[in-house]
C-alpha positions as CSV (number, residue, x, y, z in Angstrom):
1,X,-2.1,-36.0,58.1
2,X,-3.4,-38.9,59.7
3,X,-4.2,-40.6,56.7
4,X,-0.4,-39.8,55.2
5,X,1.1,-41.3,58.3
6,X,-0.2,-44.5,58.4
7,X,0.2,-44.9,54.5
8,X,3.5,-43.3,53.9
9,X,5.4,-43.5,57.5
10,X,3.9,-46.5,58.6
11,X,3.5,-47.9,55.3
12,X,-0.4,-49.4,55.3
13,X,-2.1,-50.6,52.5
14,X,-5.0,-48.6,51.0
15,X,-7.4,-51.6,52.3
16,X,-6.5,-51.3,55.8
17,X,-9.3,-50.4,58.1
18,X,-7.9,-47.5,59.5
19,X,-6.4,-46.3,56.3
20,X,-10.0,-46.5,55.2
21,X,-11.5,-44.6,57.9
22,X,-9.3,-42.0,57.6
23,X,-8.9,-41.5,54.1
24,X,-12.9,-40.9,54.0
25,X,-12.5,-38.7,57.1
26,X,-9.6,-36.8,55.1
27,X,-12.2,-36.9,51.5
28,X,-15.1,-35.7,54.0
29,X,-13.1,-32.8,55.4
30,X,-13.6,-29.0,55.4
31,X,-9.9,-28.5,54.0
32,X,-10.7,-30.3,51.0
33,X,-13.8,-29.2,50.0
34,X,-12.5,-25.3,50.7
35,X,-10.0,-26.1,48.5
36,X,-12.0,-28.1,45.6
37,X,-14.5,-25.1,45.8
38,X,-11.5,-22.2,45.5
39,X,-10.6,-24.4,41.9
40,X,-11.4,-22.8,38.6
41,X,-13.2,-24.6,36.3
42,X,-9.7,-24.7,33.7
43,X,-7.9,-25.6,37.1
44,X,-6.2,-22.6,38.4
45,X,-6.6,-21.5,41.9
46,X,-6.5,-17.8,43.0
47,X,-3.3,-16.0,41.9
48,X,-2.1,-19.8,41.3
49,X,1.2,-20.1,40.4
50,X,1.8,-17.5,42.3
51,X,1.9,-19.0,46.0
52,X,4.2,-17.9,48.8
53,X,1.2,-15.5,50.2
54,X,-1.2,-18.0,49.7
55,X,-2.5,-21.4,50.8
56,X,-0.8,-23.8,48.2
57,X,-4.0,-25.5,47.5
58,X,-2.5,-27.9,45.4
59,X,0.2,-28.6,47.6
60,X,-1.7,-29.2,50.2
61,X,-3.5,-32.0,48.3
62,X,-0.4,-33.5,47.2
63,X,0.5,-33.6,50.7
64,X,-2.7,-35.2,52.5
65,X,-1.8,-38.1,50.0
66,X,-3.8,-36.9,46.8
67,X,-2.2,-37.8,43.1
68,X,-2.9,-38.0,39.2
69,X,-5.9,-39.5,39.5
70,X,-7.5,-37.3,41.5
71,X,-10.0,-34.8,38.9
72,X,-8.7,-31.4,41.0
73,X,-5.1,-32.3,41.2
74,X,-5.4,-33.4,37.7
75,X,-6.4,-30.0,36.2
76,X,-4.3,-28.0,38.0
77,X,-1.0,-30.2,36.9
78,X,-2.5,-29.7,32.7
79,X,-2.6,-26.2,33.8
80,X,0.7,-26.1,35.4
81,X,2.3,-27.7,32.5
82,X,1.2,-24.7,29.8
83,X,1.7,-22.1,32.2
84,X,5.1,-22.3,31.5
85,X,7.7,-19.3,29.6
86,X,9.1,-20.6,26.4
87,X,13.0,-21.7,28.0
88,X,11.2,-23.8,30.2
89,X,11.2,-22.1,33.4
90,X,8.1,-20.7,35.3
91,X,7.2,-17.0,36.5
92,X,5.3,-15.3,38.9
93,X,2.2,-14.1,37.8
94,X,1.9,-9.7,37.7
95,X,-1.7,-9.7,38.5
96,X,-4.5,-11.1,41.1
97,X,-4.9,-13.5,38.4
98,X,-3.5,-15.5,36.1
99,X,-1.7,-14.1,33.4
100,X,0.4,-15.0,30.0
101,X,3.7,-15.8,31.0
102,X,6.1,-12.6,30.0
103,X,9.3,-14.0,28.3
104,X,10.8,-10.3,29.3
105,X,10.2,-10.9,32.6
106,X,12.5,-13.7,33.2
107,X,11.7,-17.1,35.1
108,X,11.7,-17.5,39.2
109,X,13.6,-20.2,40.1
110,X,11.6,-20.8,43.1
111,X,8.5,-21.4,41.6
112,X,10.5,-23.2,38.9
113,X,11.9,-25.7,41.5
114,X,9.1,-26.2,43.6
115,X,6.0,-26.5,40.5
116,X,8.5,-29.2,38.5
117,X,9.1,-31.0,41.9
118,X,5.6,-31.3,42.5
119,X,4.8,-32.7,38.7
120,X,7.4,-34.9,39.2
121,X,6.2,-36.6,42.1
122,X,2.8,-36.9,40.0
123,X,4.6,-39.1,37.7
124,X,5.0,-37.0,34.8
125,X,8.6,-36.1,34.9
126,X,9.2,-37.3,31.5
127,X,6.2,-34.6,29.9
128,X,8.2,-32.4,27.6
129,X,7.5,-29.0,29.7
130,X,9.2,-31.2,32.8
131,X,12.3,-32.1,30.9
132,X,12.6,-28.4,29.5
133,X,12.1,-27.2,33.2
134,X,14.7,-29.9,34.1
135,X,17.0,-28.4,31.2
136,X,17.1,-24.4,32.2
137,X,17.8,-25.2,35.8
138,X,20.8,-27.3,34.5
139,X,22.3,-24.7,32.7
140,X,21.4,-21.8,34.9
141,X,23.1,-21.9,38.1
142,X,24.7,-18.8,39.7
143,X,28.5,-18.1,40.0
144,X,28.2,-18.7,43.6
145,X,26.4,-22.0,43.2
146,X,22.8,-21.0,43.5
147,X,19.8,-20.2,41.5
148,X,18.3,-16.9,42.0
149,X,15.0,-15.3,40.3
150,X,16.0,-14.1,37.4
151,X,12.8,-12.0,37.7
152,X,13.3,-10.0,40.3
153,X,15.8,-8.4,37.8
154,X,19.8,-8.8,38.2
155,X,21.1,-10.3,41.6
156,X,24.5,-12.2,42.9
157,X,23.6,-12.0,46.9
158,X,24.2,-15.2,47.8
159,X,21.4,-15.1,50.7
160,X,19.1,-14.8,47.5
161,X,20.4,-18.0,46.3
162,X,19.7,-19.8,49.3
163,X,16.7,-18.5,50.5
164,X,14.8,-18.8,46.5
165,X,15.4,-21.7,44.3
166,X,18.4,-23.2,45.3
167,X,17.1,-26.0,47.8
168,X,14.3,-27.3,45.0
169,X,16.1,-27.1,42.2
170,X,18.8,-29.2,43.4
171,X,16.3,-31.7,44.7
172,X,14.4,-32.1,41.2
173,X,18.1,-32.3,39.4
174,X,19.1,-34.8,41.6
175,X,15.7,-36.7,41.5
176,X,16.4,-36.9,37.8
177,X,19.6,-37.9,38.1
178,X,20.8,-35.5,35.8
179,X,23.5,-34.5,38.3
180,X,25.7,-36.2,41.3
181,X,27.4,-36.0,44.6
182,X,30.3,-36.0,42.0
183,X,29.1,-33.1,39.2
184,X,30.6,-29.7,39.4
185,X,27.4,-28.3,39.8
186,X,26.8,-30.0,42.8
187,X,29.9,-29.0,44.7
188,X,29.3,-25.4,44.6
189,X,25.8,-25.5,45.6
190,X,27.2,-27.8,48.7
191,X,29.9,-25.6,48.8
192,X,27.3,-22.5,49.3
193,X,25.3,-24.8,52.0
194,X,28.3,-24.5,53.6
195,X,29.0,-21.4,53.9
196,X,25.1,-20.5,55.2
197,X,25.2,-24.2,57.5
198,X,25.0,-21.7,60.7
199,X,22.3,-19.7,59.3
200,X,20.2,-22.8,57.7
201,X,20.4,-24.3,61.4
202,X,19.5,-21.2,62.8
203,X,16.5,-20.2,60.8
204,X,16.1,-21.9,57.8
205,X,15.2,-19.3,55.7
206,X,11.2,-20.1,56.9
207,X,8.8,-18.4,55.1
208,X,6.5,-20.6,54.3
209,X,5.9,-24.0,53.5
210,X,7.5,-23.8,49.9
211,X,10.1,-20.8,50.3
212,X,12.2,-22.0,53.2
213,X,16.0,-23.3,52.6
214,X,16.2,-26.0,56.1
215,X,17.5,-29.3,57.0
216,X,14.4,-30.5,55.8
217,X,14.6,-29.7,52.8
218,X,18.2,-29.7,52.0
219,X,19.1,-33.8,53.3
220,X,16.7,-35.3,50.6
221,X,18.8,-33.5,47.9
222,X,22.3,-34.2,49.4
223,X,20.8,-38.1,49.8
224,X,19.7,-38.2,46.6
225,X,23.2,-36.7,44.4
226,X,24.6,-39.9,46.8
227,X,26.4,-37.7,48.9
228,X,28.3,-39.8,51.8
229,X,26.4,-39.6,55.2
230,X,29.5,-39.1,57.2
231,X,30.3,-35.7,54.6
232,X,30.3,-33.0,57.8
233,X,27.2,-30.3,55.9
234,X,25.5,-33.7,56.0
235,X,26.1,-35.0,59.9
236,X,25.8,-31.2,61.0
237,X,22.1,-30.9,59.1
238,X,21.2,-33.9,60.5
239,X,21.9,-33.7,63.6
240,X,20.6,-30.3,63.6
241,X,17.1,-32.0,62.4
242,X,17.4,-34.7,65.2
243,X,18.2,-32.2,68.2
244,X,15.4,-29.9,67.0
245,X,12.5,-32.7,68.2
246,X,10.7,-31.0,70.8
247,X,9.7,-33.0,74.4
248,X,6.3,-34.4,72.9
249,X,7.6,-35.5,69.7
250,X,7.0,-32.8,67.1
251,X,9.1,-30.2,65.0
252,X,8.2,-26.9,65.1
253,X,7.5,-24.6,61.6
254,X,8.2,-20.8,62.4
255,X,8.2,-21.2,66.2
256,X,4.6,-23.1,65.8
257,X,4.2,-27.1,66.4
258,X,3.1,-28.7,62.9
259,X,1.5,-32.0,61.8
260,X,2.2,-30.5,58.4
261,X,6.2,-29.9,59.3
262,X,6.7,-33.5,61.7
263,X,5.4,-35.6,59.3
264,X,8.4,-34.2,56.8
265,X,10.9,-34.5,58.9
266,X,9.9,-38.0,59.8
267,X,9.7,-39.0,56.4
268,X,13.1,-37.6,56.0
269,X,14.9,-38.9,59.1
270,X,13.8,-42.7,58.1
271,X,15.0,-42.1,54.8
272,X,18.8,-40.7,55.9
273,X,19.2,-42.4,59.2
274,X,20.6,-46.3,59.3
């Protein structure tokens, strides 16, 4: 995280000597070469896309500051990109491994959100399987203004909304500005933050890295549909964030301090806070 931190928080250039020093340490590192080693030669990773019990390999390399042009993250994006049901959402796989994609099965719209999030931030949000991604999340949203996993079979719990796709789907729509502060979709899934505000500051839905529904998570999409900083779900979350700093300058994920988890919510708090 060292290496992200200097480039992306502090904003270094890739020839600065310590950007240098610790991108080879980061290139060097056990982490890295566990994960490179756990890669399939086509580019899936164990049970891959199936990740909420596992590591999220290629998460984790998108987050040490690895992209396109890397050859591991590379392979598992092609991959990602077929692996993909025919409406253009994305499922959990059935087995220990990877398997077709079952139309009958329906899509999970947390995997949905968080896969075509990550191959956006690649770059390749304009790839036909990102724009058909883009397009069933658009026109699947739940009476009560969330997404839930169509998957797991019929459902209209709202905590299911909140706690699944609803946080990363709004983020990718409103990173492809296909809707606004404005659209009709986006004021009932603000609506529903609403209603779960206490909860999200409570808890935030944290159970892992990828399924989790907290300020963290939530602020990016509100900034980016343009929502007014002074709107009260927005002030509440972030001072939520702010007040949750601990007395040596972290944020804690699930009751543990994180490099991972501070480095987020700094990214996020520079982004929302004039």
């Amino acid at each position: 995280m060292k290496y992200q931190t200097l480039v992306k928080l502090l904003g270094r250039s890739q020839d600065d000597p310590d950007v240098c020093h610790w991108r080879r340490r980061r290139d060097a590192s056990a982490l890295v070469a566990n994960i490179r080693a756990k890669q399939g030669h086509e580019g899936w990773f164990p049970c891959m896309p199936w990740m909420h019990i596992h590591k999220y390999y290629f998460h984790r390399l998108l987050e040490i500051g690895y992209d396109i042009k890397d050859d591991t993250v590379r392979r598992t994006a092609e991959q990602l990109l077929d692996y993909q049901l025919p409406d253009g959402g994305y499922m959990h796989p059935t087995g220990s491994r990877v398997n077709t994609p079952d139309p009958r099965k329906g899509w999970a719209a947390c995997m949905t959100g968080y896969v075509t999030k990550a191959l956006m931030d690649l770059g390749l949000k304009n790839r036909p399987q990102v724009r058909k991604a883009l397009g069933v999340m658009l026109n699947s949203q739940n009476f009560d203004g969330g997404w839930i996993c169509q998957q797991g079979g019929p459902c209209v719990d709202e905590s299911n909304c909140i706690i699944s796709g609803t946080p990363w789907i709004l983020v990718c729509l409103a990173q492809a500005r296909l809707i606004s502060h404005d659209s009709a979709i986006a004021k009932k899934a603000v609506a529903m933050f609403g209603r779960f505000k206490k909860d999200i500051i409570c808890h935030g839905y944290m159970h892992d890295r990828c399924y989790r529904c907290d300020e963290s998570l939530i602020l990016p999409s509100l900034h980016g549909l343009g929502m007014s900083k002074q709107h009260p779900l927005f002030k509440d979350l972030l001072k939520s964030l702010i007040d949750k700093q601990q007395s040596d300058g972290s944020w804690l994920f699930r009751g543990n301090r994180s490099a991972w988890y501070t480095t987020e919510v700094v990214k996020v708090l520079r982004e929302n806070i004039s």
